[in-house]
C-alpha positions in Angstrom: -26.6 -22.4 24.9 -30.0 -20.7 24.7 -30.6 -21.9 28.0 -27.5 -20.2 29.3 -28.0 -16.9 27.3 -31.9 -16.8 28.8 -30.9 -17.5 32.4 -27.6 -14.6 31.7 -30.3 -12.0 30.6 -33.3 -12.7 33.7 -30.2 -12.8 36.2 -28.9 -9.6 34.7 -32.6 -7.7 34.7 -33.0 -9.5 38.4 -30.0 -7.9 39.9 -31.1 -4.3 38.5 -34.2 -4.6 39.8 -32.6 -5.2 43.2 -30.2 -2.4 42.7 -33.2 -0.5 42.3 -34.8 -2.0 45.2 -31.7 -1.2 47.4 -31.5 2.3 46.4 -35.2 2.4 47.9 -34.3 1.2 51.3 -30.9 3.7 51.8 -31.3 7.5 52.1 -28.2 8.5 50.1 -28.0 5.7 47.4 -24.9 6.0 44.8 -24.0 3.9 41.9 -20.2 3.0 41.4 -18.5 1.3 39.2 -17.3 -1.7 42.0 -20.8 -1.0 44.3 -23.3 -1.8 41.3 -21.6 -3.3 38.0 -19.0 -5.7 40.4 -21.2 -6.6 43.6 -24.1 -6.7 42.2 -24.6 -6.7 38.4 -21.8 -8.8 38.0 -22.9 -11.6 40.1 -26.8 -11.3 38.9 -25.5 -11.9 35.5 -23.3 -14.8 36.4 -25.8 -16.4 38.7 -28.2 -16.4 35.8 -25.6 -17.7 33.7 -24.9 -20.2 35.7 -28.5 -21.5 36.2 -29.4 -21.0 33.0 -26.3 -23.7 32.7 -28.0 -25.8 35.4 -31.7 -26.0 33.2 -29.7 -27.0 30.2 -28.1 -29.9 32.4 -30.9 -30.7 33.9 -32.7 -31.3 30.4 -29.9 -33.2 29.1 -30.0 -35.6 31.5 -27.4 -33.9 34.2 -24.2 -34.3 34.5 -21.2 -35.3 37.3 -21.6 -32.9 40.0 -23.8 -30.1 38.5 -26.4 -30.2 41.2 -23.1 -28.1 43.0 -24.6 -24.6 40.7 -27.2 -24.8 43.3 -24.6 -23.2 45.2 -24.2 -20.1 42.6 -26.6 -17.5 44.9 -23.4 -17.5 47.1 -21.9 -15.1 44.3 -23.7 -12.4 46.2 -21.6 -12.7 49.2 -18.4 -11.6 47.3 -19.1 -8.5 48.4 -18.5 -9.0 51.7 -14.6 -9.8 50.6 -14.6 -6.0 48.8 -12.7 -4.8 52.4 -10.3 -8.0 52.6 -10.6 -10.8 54.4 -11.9 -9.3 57.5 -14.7 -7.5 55.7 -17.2 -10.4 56.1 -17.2 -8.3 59.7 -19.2 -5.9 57.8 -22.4 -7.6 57.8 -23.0 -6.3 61.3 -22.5 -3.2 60.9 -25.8 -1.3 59.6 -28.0 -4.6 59.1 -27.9 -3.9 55.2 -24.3 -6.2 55.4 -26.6 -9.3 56.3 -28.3 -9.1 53.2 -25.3 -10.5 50.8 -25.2 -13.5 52.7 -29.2 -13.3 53.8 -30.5 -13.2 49.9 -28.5 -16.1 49.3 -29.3 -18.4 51.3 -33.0 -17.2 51.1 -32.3 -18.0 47.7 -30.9 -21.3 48.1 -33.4 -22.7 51.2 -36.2 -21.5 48.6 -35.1 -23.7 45.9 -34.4 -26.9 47.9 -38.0 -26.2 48.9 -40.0 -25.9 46.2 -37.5 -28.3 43.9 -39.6 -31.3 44.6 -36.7 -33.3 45.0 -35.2 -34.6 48.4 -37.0 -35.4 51.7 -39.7 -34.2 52.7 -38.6 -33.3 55.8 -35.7 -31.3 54.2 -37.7 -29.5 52.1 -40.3 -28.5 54.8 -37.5 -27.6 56.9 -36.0 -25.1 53.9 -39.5 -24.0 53.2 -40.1 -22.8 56.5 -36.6 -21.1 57.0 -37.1 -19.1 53.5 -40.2 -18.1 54.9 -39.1 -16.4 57.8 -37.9 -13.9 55.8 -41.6 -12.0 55.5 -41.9 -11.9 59.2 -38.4 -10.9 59.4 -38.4 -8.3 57.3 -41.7 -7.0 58.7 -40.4 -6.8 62.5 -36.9 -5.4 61.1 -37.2 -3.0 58.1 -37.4 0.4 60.6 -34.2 -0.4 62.6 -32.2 0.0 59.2 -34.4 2.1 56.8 -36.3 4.6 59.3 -40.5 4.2 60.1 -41.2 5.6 56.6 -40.3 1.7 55.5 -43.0 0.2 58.3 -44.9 -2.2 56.0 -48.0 -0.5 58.0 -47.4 2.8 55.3 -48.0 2.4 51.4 -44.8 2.9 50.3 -43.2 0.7 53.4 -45.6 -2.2 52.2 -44.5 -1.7 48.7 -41.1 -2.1 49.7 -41.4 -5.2 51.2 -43.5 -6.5 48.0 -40.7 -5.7 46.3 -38.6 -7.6 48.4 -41.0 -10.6 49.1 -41.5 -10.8 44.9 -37.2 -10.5 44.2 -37.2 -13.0 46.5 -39.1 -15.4 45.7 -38.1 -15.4 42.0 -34.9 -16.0 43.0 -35.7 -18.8 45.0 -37.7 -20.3 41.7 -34.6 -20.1 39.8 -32.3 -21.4 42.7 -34.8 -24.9 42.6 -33.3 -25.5 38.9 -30.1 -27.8 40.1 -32.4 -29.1 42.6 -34.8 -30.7 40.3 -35.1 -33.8 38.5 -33.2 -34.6 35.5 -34.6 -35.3 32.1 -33.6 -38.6 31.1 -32.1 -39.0 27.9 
């Protein structure tokens, strides 16, 4: 239950930070109730919750069909559902959209990746698609945020440390299903 509690809290403070991060990359940034505690606060804390969940697993030996929490980043997308069905449409509308399907499976490509568990080809293959996000977000960033966000200025370069470090935390924590289990 610890386990659950821990991974609740870091998925909770993650999904601020990346609120915070968002409101960084936007010029007129608001916080709503749906926007920021349902989209995003909400799923951070149940993502967390959820591979907190997976660690405890994982340590107990695993059980039927838990590796399937690797699957929780996805929680992120539910956003994309806020305008109906059709509002998945949404992720090409400003290039911010991409990013609530985007993080995840960053997230989830990351994990296989660094979990140390599959094939090697597999994980080489995940490794190298989570790392096109850097180059991706370097080539990208002024077509939706403006030249100020041109990881060639300090607080462009910042930006995208912010995003490389959220990132690549969450990928840590989206290897936990992915891992070997304890044996009892």
């Amino acid at each position: 239950m610890v386990l659950v509690l821990l991974g609740g809290l870091c998925g909770l403070a993650w999904a601020a930070g990346l609120r915070g991060f968002m409101a960084q990359i936007v010029q007129d940034s608001s916080v709503s109730w749906s926007g920021t505690f349902g989209y995003i606060l909400l799923p951070g804390l149940l993502i967390g919750l959820l591979l907190g969940w997976a660690e405890h697993l994982r340590r107990t030996g695993g059980r039927r069909h838990w590796r399937w929490l690797a699957l929780s980043p996805l929680l992120f997308a539910a956003v994309l559902l806020s305008e109906g069905p059709l509002g998945v449409l949404g992720i090409f509308e400003d290039g911010l959209g991409g990013g609530a399907i985007g993080v995840p499976l960053y997230a989830m490509a990351g994990g296989y990746a660094i979990s140390g568990r599959g094939p090697r080809w597999g994980r080489v293959a995940g490794g190298v698609l989570a790392l096109t996000a850097v180059p991706i977000w370097a080539l990208t960033v002024e077509s939706f945020a403006g030249a100020d966000l041109a990881v060639t200025t300090p607080r462009g370069l910042w930006i995208a440390v912010y995003y490389y470090s959220f990132l690549a935390l969450l990928m840590v924590a989206a290897a936990v299903p992915h891992r070997h289990a304890v044996d009892k």
